[in-house]
C-alpha positions in Angstrom: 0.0 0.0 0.0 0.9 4.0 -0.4 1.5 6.4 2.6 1.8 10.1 1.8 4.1 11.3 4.4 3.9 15.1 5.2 6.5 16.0 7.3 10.3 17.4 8.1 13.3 16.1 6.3 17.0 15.9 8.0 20.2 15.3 5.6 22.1 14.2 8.7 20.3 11.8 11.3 16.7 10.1 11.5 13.9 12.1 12.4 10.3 12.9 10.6 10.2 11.5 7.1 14.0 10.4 7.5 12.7 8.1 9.7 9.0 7.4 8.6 10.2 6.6 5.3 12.6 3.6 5.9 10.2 2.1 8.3 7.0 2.3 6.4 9.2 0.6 3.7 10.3 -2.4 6.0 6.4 -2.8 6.9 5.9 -3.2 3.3 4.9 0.0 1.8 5.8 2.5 -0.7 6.2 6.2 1.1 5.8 9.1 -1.5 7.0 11.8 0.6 7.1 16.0 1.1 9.3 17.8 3.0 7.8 20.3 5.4 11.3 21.4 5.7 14.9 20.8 4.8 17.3 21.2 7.5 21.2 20.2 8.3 20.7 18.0 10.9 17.5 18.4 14.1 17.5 21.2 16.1 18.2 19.0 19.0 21.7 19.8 18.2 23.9 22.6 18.9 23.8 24.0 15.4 21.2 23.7 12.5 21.1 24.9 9.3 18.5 24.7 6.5 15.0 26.2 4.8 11.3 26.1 5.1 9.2 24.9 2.6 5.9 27.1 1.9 2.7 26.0 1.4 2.7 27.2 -2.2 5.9 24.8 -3.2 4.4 22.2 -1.0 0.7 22.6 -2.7 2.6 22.6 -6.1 4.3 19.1 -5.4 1.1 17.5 -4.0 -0.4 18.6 -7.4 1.9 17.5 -9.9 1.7 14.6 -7.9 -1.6 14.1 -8.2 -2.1 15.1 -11.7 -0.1 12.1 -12.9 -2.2 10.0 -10.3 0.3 9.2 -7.5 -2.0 9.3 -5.6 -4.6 6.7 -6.8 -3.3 4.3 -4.6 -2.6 6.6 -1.5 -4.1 4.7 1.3 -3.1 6.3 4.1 -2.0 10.0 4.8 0.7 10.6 7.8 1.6 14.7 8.9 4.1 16.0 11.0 6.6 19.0 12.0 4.7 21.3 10.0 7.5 23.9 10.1 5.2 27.1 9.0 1.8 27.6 10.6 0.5 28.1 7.5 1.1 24.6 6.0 -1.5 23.1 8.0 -4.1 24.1 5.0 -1.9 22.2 2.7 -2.3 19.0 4.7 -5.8 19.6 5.1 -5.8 19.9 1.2 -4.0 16.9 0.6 -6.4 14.6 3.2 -9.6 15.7 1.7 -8.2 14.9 -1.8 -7.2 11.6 -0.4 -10.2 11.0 1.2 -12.6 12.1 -1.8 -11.3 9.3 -4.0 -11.9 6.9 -1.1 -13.3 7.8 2.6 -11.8 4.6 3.7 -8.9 5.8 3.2 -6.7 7.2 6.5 -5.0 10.6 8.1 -2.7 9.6 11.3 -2.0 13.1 12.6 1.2 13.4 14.6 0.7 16.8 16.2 4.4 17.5 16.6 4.1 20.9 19.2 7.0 19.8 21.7 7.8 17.8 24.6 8.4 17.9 28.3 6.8 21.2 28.6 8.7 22.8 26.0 7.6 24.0 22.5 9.5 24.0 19.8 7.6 25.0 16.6 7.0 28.6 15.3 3.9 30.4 16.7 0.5 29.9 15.5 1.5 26.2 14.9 -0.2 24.4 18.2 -4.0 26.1 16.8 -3.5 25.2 13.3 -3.0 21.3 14.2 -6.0 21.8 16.7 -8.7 24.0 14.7 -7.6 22.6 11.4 -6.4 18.9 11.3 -7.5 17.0 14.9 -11.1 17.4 13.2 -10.0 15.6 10.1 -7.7 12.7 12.0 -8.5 9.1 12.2 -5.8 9.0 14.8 -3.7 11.5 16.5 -0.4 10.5 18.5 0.6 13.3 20.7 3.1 12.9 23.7 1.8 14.2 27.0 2.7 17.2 26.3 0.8 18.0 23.3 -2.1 16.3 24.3 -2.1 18.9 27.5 -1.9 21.4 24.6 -4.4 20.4 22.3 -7.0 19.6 24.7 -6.6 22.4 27.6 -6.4 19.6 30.1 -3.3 19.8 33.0 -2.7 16.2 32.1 -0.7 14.9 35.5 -1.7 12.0 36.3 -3.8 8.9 34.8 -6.8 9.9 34.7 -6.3 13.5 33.6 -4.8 11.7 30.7 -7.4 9.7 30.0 -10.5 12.5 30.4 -7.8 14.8 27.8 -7.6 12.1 25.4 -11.4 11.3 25.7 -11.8 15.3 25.1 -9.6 14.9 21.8 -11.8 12.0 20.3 -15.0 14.0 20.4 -12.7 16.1 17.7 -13.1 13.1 14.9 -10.4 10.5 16.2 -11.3 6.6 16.3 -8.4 6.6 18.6 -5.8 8.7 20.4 -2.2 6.9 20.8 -0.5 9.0 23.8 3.4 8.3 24.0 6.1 8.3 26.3 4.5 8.4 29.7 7.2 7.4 32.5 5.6 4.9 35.4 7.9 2.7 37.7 11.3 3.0 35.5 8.8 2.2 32.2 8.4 4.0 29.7 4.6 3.6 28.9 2.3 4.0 25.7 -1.7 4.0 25.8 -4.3 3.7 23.3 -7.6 5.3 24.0 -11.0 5.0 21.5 -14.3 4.2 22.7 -14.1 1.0 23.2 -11.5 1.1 25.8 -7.8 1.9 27.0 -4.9 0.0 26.6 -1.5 0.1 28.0 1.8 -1.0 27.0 5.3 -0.5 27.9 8.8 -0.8 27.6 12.1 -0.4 29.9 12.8 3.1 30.3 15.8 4.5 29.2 17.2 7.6 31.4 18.6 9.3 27.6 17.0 11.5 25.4 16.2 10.1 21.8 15.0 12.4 19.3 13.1 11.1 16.2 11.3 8.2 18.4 7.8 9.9 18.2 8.4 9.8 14.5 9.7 6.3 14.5 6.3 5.4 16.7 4.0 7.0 14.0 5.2 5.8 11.2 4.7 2.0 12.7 1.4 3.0 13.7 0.7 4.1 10.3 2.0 1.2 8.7 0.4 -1.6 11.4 -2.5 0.0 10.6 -2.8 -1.0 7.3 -1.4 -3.9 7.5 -4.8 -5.0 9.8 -3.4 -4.6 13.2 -6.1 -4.7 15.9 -5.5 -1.6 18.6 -4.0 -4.0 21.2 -1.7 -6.0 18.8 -0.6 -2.5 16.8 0.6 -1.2 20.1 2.4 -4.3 21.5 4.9 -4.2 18.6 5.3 -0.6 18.1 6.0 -0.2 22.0 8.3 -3.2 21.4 9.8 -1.3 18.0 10.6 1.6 20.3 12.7 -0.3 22.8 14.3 -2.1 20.7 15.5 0.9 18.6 16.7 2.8 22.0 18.2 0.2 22.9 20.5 -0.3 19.9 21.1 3.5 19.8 22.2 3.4 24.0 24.3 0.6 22.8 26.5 2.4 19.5 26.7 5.1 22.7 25.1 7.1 19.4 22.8 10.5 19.9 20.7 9.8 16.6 18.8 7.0 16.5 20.0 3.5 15.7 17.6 2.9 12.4 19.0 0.6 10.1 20.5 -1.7 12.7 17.0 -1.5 14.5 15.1 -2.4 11.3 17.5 -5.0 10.3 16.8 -6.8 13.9 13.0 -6.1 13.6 10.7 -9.4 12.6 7.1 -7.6 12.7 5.8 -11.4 13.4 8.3 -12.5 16.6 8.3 -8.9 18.4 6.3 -8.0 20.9 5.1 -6.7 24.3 2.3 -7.5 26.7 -1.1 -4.9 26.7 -3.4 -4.5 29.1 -6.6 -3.9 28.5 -7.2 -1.9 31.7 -10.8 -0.1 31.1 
């Protein structure tokens, strides 16, 4: 199947489609890609260099692509750093195109705002995401952070989390994937629709990773349409995760560990246990 992946671009490193598009790949599908932005290396490092990409050049790429019908067989759209505030309307174009040829078809919305508190996109970004493309997502993977953000919730404990995710599905979602919650020295992923919540995790690592939100939505998008049921979809992408910070801990490496990860990664053997807990 076809993923159109929306999303920043890195010439040194692995994060948004850098990442997204080597992992859809090993799940077995093609990724036609844009580039939000094209920078040097993440930010997460000392220095950066690189451009934006406007929503004219963007629009203009999404149309020639379409116009020689690239995007017949697009089953899936997947967004990310949108770099300018403004490029949110080019998704938005691109997903109702999409879904006009087939309303089956899917938008996975990774609402990349920041983490730990701390935002790191241009101004004006956080309401685009929330006003213009959480109403159009099938499912939306924000970290705790941006899920505080885009719902208006404090979300400190569990069941602020959950009431802020359940806020975020009466937006549109069939489900809400929130990341990277820290419990008991895991590191802690949850699925929330209306049928229920589910809760997966992995050994925490005390490092900072950059790119592994990316690397998590881009195996959610691919699980997806490969048939993965909520419970089984989130056992092996929490797995994925650990087993890609693990590898990058081991090289003693500050960008992720991707190609040795995906080399190691059988889809069908990995694996951790979910609980279904409400």
């Amino acid at each position: 199947m076809t993923v159109l992946s929306i999303q920043s671009s890195v010439s040194f490193g692995y994060v948004g489609n850098s990442v997204a598009i080597p992992t859809l790949q090993k799940l077995g599908h093609d990724c036609w890609y844009i580039h939000t932005v094209y920078f040097s290396n993440h930010p997460g490092h000392e220095r950066f260099s690189g451009e934006f990409a406007t929503p004219k050049s963007i629009n203009k790429k999404i149309r020639n692509i379409s116009e020689i019908r690239g995007l017949d067989s697009c089953k899936a759209v997947l967004s990310g750093y949108l770099g300018l505030p403004s490029n949110a309307e080019v998704v938005a174009s691109a997903v109702d195109y999409v879904k006009k040829l087939d309303d089956s078809r899917l938008y996975i919305l990774d609402p990349v705002i920041g983490d730990d508190g701390k935002v790191f996109v241009k101004k004006g970004i956080r309401s685009s995401i929330r006003d213009i493309l959480l109403p159009r997502a099938d499912f939306v993977i924000p970290n705790m952070s941006e899920l505080s953000w885009l719902s208006g919730h404090d979300v400190n404990n569990y069941s602020a989390m959950i009431a802020a995710a359940c806020h975020l599905l009466k937006s549109g979602p069939k489900a809400v994937f929130v990341t990277g919650r820290v419990e008991n020295l895991q590191i802690a992923n949850y699925a929330i629709s209306e049928e229920g919540v589910w809760r997966a995790a992995g050994q925490f690592i005390n490092q900072t990773f950059n790119g592994t939100g990316d690397f998590f939505s881009a195996l959610v998008t691919g699980l997806l349409l490969n048939g993965y049921k909520i419970d089984d979809l989130l056992s092996v992408a929490t797995a994925a995760c650990e087993l890609i910070t693990f590898e990058t801990q081991k090289k003693g490496a500050k960008e992720l560990a991707v190609i040795t990860a995906l080399q190691k990664m059988d889809i069908d053997e990995i694996g951790v246990r979910v609980e279904k807990i409400a």
